[in-house]
N, CA, C, O and CB atoms as a CASP TS submission, in Angstrom:
PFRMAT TS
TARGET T0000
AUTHOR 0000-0000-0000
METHOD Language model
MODEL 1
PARENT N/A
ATOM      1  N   UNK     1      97.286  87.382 139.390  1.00  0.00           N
ATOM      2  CA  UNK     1      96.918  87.508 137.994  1.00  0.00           C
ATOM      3  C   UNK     1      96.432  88.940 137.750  1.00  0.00           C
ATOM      4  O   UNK     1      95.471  89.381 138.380  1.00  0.00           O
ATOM      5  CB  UNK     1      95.825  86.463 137.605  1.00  0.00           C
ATOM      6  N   UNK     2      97.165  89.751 136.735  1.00  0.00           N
ATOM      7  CA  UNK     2      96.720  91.343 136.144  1.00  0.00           C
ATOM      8  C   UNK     2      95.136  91.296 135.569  1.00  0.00           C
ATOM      9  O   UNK     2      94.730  90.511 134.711  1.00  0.00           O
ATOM     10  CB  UNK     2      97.874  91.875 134.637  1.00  0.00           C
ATOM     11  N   UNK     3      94.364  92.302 136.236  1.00  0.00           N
ATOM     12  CA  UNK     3      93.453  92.115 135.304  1.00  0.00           C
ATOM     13  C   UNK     3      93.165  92.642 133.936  1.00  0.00           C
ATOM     14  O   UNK     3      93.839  93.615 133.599  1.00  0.00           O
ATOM     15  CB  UNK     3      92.657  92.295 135.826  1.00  0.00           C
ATOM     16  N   UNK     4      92.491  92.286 133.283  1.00  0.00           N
ATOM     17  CA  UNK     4      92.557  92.846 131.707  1.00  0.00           C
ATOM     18  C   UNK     4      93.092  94.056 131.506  1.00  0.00           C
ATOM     19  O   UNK     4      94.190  94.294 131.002  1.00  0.00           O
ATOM     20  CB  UNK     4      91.258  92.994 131.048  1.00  0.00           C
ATOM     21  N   UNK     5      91.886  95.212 132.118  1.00  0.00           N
ATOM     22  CA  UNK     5      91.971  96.634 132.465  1.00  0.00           C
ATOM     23  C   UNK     5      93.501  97.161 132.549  1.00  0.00           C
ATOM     24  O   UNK     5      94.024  98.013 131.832  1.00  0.00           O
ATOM     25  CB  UNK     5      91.230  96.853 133.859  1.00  0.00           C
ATOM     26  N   UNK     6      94.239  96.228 133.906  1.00  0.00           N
ATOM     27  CA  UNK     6      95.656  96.704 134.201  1.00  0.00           C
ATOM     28  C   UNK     6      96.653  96.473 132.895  1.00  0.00           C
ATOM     29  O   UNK     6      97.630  97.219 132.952  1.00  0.00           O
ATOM     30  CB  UNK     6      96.244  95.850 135.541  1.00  0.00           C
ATOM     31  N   UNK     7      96.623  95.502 131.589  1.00  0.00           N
ATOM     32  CA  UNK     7      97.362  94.691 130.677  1.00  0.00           C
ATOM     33  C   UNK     7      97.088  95.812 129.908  1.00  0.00           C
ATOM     34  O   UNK     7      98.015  96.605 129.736  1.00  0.00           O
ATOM     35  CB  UNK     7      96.969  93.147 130.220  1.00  0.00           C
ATOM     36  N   UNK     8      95.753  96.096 129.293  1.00  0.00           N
ATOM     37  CA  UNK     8      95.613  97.327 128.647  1.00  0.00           C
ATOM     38  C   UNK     8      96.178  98.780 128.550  1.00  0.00           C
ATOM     39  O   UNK     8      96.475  99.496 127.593  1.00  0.00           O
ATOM     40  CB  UNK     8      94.750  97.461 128.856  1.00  0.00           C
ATOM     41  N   UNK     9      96.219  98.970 130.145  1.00  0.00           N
ATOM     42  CA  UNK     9      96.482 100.539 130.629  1.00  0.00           C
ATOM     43  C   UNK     9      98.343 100.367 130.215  1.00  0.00           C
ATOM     44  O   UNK     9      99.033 101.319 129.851  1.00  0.00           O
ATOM     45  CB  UNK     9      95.956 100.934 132.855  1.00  0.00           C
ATOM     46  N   UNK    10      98.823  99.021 130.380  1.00  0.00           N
ATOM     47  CA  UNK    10     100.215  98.898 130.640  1.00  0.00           C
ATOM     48  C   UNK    10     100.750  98.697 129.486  1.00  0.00           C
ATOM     49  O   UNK    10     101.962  98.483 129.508  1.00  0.00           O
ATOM     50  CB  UNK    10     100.604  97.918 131.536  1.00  0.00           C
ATOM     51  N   UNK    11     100.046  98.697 128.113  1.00  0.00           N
ATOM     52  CA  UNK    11     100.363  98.229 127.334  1.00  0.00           C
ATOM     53  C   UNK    11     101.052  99.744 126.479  1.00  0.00           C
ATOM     54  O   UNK    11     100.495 100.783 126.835  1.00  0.00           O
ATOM     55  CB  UNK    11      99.250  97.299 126.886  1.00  0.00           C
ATOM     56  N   UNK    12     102.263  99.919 125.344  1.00  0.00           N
ATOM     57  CA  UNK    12     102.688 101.016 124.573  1.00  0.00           C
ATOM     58  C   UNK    12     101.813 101.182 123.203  1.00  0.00           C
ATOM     59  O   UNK    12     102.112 100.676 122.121  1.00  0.00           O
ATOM     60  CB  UNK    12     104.204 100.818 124.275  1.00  0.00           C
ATOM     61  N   UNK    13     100.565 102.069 123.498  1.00  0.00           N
ATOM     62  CA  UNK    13      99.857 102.037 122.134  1.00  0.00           C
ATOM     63  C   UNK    13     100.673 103.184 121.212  1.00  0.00           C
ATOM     64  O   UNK    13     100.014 104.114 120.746  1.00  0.00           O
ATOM     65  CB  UNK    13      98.085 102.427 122.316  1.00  0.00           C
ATOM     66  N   UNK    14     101.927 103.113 120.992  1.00  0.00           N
ATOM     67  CA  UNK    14     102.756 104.087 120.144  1.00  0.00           C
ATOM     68  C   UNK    14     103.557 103.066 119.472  1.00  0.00           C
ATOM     69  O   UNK    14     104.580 103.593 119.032  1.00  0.00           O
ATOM     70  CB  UNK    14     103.680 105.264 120.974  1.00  0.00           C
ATOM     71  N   UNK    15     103.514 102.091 119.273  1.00  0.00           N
ATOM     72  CA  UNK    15     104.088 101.207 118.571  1.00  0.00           C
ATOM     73  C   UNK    15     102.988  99.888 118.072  1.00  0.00           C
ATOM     74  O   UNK    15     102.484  99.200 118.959  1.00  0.00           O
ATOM     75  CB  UNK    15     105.291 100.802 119.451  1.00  0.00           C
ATOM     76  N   UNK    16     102.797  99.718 117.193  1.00  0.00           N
ATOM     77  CA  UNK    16     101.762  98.543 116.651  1.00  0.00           C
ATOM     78  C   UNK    16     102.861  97.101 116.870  1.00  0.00           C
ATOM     79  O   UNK    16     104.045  96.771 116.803  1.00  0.00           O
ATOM     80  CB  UNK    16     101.184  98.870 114.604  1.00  0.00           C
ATOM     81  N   UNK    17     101.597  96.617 117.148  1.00  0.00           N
ATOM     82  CA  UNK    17     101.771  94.959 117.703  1.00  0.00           C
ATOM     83  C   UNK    17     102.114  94.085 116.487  1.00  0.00           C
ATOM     84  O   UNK    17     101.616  94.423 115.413  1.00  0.00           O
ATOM     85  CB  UNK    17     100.228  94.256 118.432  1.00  0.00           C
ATOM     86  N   UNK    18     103.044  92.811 116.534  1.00  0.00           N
ATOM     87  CA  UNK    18     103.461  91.922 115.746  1.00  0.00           C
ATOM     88  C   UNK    18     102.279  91.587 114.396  1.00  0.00           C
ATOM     89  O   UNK    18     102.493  90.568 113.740  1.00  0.00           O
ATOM     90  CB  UNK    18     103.792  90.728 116.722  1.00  0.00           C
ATOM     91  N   UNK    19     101.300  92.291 114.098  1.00  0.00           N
ATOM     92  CA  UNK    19     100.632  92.158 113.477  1.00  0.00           C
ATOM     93  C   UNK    19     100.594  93.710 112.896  1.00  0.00           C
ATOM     94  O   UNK    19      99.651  93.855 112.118  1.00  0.00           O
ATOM     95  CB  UNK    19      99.666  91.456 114.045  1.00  0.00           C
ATOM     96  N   UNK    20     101.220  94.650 113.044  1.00  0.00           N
ATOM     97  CA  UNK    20     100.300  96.159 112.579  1.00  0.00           C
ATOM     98  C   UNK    20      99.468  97.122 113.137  1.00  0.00           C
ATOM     99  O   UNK    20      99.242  98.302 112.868  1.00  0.00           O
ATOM    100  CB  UNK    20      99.477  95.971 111.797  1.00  0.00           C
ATOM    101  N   UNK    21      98.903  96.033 114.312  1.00  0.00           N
ATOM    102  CA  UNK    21      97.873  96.590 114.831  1.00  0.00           C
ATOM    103  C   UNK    21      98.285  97.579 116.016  1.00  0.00           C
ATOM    104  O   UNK    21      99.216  97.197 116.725  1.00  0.00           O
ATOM    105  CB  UNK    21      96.979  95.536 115.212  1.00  0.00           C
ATOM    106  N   UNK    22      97.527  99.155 116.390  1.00  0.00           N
ATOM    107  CA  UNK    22      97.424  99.640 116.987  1.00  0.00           C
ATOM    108  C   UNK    22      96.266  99.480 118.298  1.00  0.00           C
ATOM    109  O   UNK    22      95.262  98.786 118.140  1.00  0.00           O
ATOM    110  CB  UNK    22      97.566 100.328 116.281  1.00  0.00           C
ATOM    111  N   UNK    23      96.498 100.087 119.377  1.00  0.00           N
ATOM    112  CA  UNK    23      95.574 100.067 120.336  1.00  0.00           C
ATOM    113  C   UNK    23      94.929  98.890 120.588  1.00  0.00           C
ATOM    114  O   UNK    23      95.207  97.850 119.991  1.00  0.00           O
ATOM    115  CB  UNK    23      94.743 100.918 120.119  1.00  0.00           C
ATOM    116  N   UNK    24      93.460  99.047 122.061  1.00  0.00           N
ATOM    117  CA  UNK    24      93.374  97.980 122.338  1.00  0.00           C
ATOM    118  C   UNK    24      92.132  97.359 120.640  1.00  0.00           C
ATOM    119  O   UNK    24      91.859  96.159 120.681  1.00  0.00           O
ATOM    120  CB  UNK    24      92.840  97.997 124.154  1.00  0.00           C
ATOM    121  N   UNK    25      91.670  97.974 119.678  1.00  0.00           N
ATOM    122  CA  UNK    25      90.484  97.773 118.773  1.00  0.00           C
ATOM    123  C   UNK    25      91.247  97.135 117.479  1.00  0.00           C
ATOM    124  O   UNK    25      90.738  96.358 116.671  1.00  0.00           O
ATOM    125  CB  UNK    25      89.582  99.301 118.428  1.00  0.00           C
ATOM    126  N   UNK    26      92.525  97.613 117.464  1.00  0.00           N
ATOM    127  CA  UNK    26      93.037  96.994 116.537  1.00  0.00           C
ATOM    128  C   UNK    26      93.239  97.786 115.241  1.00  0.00           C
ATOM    129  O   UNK    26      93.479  97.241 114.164  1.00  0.00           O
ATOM    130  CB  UNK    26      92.322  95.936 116.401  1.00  0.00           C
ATOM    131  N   UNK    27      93.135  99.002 115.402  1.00  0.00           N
ATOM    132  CA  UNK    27      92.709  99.618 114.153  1.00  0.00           C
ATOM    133  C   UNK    27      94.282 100.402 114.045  1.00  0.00           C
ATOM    134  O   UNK    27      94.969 100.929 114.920  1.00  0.00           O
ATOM    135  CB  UNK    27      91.085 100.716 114.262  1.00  0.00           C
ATOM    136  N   UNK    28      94.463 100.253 112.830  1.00  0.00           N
ATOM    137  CA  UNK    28      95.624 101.241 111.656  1.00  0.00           C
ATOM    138  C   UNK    28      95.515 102.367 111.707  1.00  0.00           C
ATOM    139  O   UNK    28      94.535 102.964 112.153  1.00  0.00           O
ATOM    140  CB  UNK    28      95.543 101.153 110.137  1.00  0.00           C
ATOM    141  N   UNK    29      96.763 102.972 111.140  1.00  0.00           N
ATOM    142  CA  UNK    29      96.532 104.249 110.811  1.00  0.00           C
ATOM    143  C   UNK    29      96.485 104.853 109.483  1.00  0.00           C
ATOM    144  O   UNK    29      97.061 105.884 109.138  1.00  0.00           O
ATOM    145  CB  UNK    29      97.299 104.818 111.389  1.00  0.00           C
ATOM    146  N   UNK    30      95.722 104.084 108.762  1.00  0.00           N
ATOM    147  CA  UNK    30      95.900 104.298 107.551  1.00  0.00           C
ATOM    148  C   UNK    30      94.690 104.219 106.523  1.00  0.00           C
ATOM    149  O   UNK    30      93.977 103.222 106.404  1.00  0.00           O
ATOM    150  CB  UNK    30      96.838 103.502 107.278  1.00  0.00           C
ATOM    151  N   UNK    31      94.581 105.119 105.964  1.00  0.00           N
ATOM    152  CA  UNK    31      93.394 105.105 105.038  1.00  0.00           C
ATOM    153  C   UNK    31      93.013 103.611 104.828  1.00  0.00           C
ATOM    154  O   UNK    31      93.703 102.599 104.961  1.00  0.00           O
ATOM    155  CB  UNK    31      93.730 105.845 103.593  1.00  0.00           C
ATOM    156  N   UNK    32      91.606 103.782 104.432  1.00  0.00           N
ATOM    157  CA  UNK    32      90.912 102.644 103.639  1.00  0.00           C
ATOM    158  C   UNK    32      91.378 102.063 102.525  1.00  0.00           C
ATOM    159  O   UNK    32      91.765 100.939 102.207  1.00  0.00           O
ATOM    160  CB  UNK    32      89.797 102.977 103.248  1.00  0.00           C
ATOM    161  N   UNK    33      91.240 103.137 101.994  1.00  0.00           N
ATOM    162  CA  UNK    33      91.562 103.121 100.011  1.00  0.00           C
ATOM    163  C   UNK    33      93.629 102.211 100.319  1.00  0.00           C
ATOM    164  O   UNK    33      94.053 101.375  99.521  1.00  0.00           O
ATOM    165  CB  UNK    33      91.683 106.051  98.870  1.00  0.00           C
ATOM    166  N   UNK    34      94.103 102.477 101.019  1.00  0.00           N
ATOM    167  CA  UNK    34      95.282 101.847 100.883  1.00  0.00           C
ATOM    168  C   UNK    34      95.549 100.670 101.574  1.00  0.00           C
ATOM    169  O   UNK    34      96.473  99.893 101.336  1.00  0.00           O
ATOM    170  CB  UNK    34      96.156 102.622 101.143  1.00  0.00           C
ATOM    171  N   UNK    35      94.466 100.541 102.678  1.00  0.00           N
ATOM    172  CA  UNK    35      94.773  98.969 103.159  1.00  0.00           C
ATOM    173  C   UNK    35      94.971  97.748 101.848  1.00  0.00           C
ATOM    174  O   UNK    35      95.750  96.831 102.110  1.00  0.00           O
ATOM    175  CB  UNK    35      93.296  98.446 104.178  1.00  0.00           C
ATOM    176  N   UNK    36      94.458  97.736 100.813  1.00  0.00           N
ATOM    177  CA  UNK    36      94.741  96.359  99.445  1.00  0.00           C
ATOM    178  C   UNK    36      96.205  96.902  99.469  1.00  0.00           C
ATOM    179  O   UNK    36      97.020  96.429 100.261  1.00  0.00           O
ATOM    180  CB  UNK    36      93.697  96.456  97.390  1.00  0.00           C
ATOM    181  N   UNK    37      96.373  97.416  99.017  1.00  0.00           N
ATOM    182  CA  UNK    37      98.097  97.808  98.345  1.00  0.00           C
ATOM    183  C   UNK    37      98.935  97.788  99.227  1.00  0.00           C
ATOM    184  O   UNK    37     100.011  97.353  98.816  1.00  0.00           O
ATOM    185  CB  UNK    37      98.430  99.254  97.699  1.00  0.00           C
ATOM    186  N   UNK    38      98.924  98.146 100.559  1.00  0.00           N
ATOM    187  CA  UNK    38      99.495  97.695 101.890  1.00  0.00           C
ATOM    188  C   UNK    38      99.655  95.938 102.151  1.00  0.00           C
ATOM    189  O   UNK    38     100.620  95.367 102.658  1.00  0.00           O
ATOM    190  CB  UNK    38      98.438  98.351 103.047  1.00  0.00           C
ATOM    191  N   UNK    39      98.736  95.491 101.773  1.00  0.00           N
ATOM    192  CA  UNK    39      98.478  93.901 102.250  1.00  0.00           C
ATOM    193  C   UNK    39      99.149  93.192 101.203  1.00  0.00           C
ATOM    194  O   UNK    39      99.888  92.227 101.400  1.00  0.00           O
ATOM    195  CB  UNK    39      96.801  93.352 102.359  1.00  0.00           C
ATOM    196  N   UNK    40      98.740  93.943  99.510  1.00  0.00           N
ATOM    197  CA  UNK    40      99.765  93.267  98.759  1.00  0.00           C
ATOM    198  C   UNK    40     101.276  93.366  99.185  1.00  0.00           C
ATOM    199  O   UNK    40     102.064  92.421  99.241  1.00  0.00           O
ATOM    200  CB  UNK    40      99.654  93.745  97.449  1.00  0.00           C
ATOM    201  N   UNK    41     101.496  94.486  99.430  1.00  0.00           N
ATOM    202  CA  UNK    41     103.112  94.532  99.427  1.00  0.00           C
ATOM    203  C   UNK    41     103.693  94.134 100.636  1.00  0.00           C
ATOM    204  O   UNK    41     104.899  93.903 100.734  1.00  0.00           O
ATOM    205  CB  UNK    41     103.684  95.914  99.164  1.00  0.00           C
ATOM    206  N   UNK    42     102.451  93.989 102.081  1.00  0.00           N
ATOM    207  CA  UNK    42     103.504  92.951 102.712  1.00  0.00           C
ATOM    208  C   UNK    42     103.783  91.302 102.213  1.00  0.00           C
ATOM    209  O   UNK    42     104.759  90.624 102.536  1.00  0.00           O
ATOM    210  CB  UNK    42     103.043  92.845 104.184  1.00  0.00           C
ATOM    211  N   UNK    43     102.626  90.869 101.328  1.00  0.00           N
ATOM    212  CA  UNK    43     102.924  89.546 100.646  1.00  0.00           C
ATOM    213  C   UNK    43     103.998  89.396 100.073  1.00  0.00           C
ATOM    214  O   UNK    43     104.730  88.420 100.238  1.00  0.00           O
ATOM    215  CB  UNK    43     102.130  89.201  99.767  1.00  0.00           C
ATOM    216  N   UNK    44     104.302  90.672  99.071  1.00  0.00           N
ATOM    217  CA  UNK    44     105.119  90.235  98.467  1.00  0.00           C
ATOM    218  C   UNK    44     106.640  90.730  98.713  1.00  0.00           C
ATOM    219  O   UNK    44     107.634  90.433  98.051  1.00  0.00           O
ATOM    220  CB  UNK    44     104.649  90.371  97.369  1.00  0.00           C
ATOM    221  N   UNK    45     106.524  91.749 100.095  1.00  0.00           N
ATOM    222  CA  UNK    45     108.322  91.622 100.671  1.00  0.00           C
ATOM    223  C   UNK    45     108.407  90.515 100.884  1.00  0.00           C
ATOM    224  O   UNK    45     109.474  90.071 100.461  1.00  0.00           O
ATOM    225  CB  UNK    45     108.941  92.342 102.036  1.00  0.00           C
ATOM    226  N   UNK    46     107.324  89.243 101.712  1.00  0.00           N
ATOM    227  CA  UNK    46     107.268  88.287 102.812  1.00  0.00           C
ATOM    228  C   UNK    46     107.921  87.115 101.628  1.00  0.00           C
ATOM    229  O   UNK    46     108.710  86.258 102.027  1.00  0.00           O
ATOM    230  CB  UNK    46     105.471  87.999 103.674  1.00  0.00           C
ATOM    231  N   UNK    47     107.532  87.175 100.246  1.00  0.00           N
ATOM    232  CA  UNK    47     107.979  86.504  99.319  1.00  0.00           C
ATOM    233  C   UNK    47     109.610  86.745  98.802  1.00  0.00           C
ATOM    234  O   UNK    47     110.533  85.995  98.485  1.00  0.00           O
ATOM    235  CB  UNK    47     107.018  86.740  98.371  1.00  0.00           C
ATOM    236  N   UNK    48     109.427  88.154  98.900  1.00  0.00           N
ATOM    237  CA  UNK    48     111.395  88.271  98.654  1.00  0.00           C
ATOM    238  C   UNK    48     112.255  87.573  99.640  1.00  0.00           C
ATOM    239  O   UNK    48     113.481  87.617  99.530  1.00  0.00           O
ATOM    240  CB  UNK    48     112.080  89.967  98.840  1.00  0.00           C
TER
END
């Protein structure tokens, strides 16, 4: 069994995870002020 540490180190933080998310904290690259308007418009591609 890998330990955490090794899953982390092995992991490609140059591409965001099935969610958006970057790195192991989870954090975007993207302003504050635009995370709402980001979140709307994945709703509403997810709706087209």
């Amino acid at each position: 069994m890998e330990s955490a540490a090794n899953v982390i180190e092995s992991m490609d933080w140059n591409q965001p995870d099935d969610k958006g998310h970057f790195g192991p904290y989870g954090g975007r690259y993207v302003p504050e002020t635009l995370m709402h308007p980001l979140m709307e418009l994945g709703q509403e591609y997810f709706k087209a």
